[in-house]
C-alpha positions in Angstrom: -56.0 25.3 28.8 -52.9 27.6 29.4 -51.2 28.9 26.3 -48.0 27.5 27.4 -49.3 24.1 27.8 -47.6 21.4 26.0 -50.1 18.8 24.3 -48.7 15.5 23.0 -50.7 13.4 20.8 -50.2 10.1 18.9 -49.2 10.8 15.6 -52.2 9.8 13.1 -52.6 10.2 8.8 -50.7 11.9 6.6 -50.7 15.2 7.8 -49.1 14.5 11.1 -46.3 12.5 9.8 -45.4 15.8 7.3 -45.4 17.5 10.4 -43.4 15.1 12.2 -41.2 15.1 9.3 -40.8 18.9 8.9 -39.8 19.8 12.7 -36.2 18.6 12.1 -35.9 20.5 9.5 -37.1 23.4 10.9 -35.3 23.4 14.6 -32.0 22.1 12.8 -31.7 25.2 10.2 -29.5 27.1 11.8 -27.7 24.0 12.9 -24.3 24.4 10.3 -23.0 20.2 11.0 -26.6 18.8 10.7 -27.0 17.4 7.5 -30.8 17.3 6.4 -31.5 14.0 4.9 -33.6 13.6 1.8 -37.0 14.4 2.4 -38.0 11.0 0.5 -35.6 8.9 3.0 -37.2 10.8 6.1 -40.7 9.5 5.2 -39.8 6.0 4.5 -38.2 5.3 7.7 -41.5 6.4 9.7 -43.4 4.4 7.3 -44.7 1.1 7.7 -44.2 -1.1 4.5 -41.8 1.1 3.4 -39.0 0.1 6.4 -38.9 -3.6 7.1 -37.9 -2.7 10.7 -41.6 -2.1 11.4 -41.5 -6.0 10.4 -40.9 -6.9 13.7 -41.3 -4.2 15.8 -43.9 -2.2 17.9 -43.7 2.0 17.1 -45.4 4.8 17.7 -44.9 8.4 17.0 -46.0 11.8 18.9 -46.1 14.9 18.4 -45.8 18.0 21.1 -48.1 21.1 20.2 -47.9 24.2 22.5 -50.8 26.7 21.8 -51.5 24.4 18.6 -48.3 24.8 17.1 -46.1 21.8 16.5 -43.2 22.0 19.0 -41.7 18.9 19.5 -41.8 15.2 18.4 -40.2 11.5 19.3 -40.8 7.6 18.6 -41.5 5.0 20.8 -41.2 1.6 19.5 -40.5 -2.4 20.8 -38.1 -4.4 18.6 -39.1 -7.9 19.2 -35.5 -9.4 17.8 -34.1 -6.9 20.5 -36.2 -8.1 23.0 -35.3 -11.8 22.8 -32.1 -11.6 22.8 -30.0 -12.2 26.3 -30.0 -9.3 28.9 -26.4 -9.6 29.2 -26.3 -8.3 25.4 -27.6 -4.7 27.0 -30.9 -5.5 24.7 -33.5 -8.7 26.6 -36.6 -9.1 27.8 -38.6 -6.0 29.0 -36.1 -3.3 26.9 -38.4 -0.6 24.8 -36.6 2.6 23.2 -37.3 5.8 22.2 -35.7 8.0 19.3 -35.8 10.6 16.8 -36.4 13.3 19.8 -36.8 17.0 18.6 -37.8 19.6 21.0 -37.8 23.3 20.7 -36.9 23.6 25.0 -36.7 21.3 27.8 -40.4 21.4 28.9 -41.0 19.7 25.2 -38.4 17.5 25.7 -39.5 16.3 28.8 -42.9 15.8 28.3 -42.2 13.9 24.8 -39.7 11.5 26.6 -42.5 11.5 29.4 -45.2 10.2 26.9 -42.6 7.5 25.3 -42.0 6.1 28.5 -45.7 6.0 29.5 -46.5 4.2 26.1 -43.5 1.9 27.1 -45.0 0.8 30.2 -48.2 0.3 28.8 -46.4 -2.2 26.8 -45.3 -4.3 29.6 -41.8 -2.9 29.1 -39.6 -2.8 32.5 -36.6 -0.6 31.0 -35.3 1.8 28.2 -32.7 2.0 26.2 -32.4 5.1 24.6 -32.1 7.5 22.3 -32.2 4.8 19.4 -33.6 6.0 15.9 -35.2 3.4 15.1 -32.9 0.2 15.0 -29.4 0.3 16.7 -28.0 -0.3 13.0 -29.3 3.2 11.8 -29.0 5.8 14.1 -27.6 4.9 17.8 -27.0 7.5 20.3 -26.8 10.8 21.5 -23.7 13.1 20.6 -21.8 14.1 23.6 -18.3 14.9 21.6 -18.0 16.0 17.7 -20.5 19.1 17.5 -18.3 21.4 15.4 -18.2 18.1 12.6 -21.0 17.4 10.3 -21.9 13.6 10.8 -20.8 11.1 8.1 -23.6 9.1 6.1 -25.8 7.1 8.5 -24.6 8.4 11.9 -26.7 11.5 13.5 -26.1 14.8 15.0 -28.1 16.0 17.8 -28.3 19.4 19.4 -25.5 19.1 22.9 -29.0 20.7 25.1 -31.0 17.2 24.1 -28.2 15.5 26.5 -28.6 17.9 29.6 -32.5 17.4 28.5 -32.1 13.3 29.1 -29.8 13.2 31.7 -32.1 15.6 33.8 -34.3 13.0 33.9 -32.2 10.2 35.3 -30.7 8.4 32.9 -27.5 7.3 33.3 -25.1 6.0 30.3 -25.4 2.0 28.8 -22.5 2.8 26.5 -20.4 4.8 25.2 -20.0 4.7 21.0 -16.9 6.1 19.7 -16.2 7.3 16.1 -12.1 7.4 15.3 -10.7 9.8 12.3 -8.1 9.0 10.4 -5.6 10.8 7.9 -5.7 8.2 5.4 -2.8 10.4 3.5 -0.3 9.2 6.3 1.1 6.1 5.3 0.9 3.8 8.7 3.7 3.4 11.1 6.4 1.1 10.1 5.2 -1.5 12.4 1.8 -1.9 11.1 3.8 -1.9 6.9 5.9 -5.1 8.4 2.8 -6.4 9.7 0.9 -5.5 6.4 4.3 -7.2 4.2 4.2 -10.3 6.7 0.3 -11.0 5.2 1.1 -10.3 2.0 4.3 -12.9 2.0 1.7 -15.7 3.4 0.2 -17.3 0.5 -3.0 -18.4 3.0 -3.9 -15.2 2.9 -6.0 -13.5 0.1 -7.7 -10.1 0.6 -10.0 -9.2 -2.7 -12.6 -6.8 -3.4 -16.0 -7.4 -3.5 -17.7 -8.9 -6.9 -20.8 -6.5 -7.3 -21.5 -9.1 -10.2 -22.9 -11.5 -7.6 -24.4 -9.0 -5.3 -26.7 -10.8 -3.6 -24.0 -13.8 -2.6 -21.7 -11.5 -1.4 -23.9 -9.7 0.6 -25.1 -13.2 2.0 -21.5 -14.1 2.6 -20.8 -10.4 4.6 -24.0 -10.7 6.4 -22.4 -14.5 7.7 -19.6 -13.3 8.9 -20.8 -10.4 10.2 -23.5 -12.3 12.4 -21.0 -14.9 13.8 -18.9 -11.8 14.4 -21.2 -9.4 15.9 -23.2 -11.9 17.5 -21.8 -12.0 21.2 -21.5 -7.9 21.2 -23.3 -5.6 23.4 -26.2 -3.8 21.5 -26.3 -6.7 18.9 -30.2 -7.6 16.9 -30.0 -9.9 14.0 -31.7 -8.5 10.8 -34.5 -9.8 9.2 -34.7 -11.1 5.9 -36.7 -8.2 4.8 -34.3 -6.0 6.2 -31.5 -7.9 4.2 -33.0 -7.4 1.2 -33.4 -3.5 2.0 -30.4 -2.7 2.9 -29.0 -4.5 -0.3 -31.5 -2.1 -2.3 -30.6 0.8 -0.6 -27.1 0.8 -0.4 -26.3 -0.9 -3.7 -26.0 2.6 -5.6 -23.3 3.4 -3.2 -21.2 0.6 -3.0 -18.0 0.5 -4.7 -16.2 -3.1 -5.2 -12.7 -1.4 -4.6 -14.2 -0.4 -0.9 -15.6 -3.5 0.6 -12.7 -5.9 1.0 -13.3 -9.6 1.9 -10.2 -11.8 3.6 -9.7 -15.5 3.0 -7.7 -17.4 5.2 -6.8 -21.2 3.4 -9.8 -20.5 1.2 -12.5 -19.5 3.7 -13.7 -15.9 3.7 -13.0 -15.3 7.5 -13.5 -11.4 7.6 -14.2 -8.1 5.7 -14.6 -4.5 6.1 -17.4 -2.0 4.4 -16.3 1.2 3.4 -18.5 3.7 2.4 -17.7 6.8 0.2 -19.7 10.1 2.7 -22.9 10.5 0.9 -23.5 12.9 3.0 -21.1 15.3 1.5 -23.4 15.7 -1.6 -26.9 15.6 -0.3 -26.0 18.2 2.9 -26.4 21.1 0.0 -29.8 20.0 -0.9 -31.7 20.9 2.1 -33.9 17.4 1.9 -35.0 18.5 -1.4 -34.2 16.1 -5.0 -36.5 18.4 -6.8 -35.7 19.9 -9.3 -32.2 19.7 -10.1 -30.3 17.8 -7.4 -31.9 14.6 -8.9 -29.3 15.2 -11.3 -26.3 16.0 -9.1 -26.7 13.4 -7.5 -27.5 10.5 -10.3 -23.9 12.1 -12.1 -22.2 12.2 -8.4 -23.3 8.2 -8.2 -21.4 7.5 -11.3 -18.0 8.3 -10.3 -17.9 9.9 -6.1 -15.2 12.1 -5.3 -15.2 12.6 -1.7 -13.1 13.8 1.2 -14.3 11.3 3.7 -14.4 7.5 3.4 -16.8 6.1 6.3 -16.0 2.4 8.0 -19.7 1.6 9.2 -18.9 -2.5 9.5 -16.3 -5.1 10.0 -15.8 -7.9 11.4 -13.5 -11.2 12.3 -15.0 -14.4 12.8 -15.6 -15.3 16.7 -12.8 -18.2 16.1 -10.0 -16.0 15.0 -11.0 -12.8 17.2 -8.1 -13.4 20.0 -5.4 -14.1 17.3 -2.6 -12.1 16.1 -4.7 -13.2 11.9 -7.4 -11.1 13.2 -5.4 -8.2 13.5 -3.2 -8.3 10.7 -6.2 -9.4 8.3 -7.8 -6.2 9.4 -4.4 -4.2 9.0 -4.4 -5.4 5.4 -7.9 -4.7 4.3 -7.7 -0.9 6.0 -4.2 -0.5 3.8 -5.5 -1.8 0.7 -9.1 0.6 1.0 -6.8 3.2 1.9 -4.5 3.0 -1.3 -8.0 2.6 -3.3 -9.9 5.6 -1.1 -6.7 7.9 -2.2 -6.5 6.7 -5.9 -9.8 6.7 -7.5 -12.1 8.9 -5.1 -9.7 11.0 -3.8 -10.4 11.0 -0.5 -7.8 12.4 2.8 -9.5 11.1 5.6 -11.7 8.1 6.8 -13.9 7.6 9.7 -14.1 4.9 11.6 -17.1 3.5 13.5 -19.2 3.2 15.7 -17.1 1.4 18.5 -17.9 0.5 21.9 -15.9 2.3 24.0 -14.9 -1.4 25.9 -14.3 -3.2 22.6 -10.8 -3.7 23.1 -10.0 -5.5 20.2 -11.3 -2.5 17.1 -10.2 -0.1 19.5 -6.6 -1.2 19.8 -6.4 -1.7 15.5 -8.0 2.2 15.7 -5.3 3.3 17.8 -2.5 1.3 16.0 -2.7 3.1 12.9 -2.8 6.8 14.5 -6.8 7.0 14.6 -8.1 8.9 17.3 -11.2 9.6 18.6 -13.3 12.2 17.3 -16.7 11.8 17.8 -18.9 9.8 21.0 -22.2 8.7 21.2 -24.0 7.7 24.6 -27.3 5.6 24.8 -28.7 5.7 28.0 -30.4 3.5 30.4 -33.5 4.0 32.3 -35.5 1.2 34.7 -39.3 2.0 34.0 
């Protein structure tokens, strides 16, 4: 065996998955805009039982060794909700992915994506979408724009050389994922105010925060709307009810009522919009690590969150009103009123907005509207197998 030889395996016990774990950590030091996650968070989303998204899904991990040193590592995996859901939805029949790729050069790189698209086959799958880490709702995407900006909470931040790496190989780009940043200290232009004043005159319109006193309902009632909203968009996979029920868990420390606005139109809730203050910003210092003081830090920053960025992961309009001038303005008024709140009690200058598909014309026109612009892109790629 030559000493430059690169050896992938499947990754198997405990010992592997540290490893797996530890690479990122290790190529992406000297990376100053990647954020390390906590260590505990790392673990759990390679760990079956511990992320519902192994629930319905096929995954396996490698590892790359060169001259028995750990050198690279990736995930292959199957989502079965992906997989039956219509072609035309960029997802259907025959679609595997891969993810979570880190390589220390392009002979890694190649030979990891290689292996995941050899385990793909063996699957039966026909065609890869890729890089996804794992589900499209956590980490989509490889950055092609943004590299000098440390990524908000839940988006990633890969190394520009992974996409010379991917595209080397043939893949060409599925879609294009935009994130838009925003000045939330500039008051919009006047146009979007009168529009903003229009809603607030019409008394079948009420926008109100979020009751965190019925959790679960609301979530239930976002979820809803966000299905019927989502559900004809490229890239959509309906969540499970395990997955649900996570992402309440997770995400309830973070969620502020004042943030996550829900419009009524005559009484029915017909949209809303998450906002999210940048975890991120805290944990980046930690290096991964809770242990043994930034338990603490973090437990006192959860009590009140003072932030510079606000992140816009979700929104959405149901299908019925989507084409109408109410979608628009319903989503000018909930962006105005978590800007006002953002400002006041977290004091926060700037948002970001996204993901976007670069061809949603409708979110990309309200972007543009109130002075966003783009400042980040994502690409996930397609390959036939």
């Amino acid at each position: 065996m030559a000493p430059s030889e690169v050896i992938i395996t499947p990754v198997s016990g405990k010992a592997d998955r540290k490893a797996f774990i530890d690479l990122a950590y290790r190529l992406n030091a000297s990376e100053p805009c990647w954020v390390p996650p906590l260590r505990m968070d790392a673990e759990e989303l390679i760990t079956p039982g511990k992320n519902p998204f192994f629930g319905h899904a096929d995954v396996q991990l490698f590892l790359a060794r060169r001259a028995g040193a750990v050198v690279g590592r990736i995930s292959a995996h199957i989502d079965h909700l992906a997989i039956a859901m219509d072609a035309s939805q960029g997802m259907g029949p025959g679609t595997g992915n891969w993810g979570m790729l880190e390589a220390e050069d392009e002979p890694v790189a190649q030979a990891l994506i290689g292996r995941a698209e050899d385990w793909l086959r063996t699957k039966g799958m026909t065609r890869v979408l890729a890089p996804l880490s794992m589900s499209i709702w956590e980490e989509p995407g490889q950055l092609i724009k943004g590299f000098d900006q440390a990524p908000t909470v839940m988006m990633g931040h890969q190394p520009e050389r992974y996409r010379h790496y991917i595209e080397a190989l043939g893949y060409q780009t599925a879609k294009t994922l935009n994130t838009y940043d925003l000045d939330i200290l500039n008051e919009f232009p006047p146009l979007i105010q009168r529009i903003i004043q229009s809603g607030e005159k019409n008394a079948k319109i009420r926008i109100r925060n979020v009751d965190k006193s019925k959790f679960d309902a609301e979530a239930a009632l976002i979820l809803d709307i966000l299905n019927d909203a989502w559900s004809d968009n490229w890239g959509f996979v309906p969540f499970s009810d395990a997955e649900i029920k996570y992402a309440g868990k997770k995400f309830k420390p973070i969620v502020r009522e004042d943030l996550i606005m829900i419009a009524e139109y005559e009484g029915e809730p017909v949209a809303f919009m998450m906002t999210l203050p940048d975890l991120n910003e805290v944990i980046k210092p930690m290096g991964g690590k809770l242990f043994p003081f930034n338990w603490a830090k973090l437990l006192l920053w959860l009590r009140k969150p003072k932030v510079h960025t606000m992140r816009v992961p979700l929104m959405g309009v149901r299908k019925r009103l989507q084409s109408s001038r109410m979608a628009s303005q319903l989503a000018f008024m909930m962006i105005e009123y978590i800007r006002r709140n953002a400002i006041r009690e977290y004091d926060a200058k700037r948002g970001e907005i996204g993901w976007i598909l670069e061809d949603n014309q409708g979110m990309n026109a309200i972007a543009e509207a109130i002075n966003s612009t783009v400042n980040k892109s994502y690409v996930i790629y397609d390959k036939p197998l």
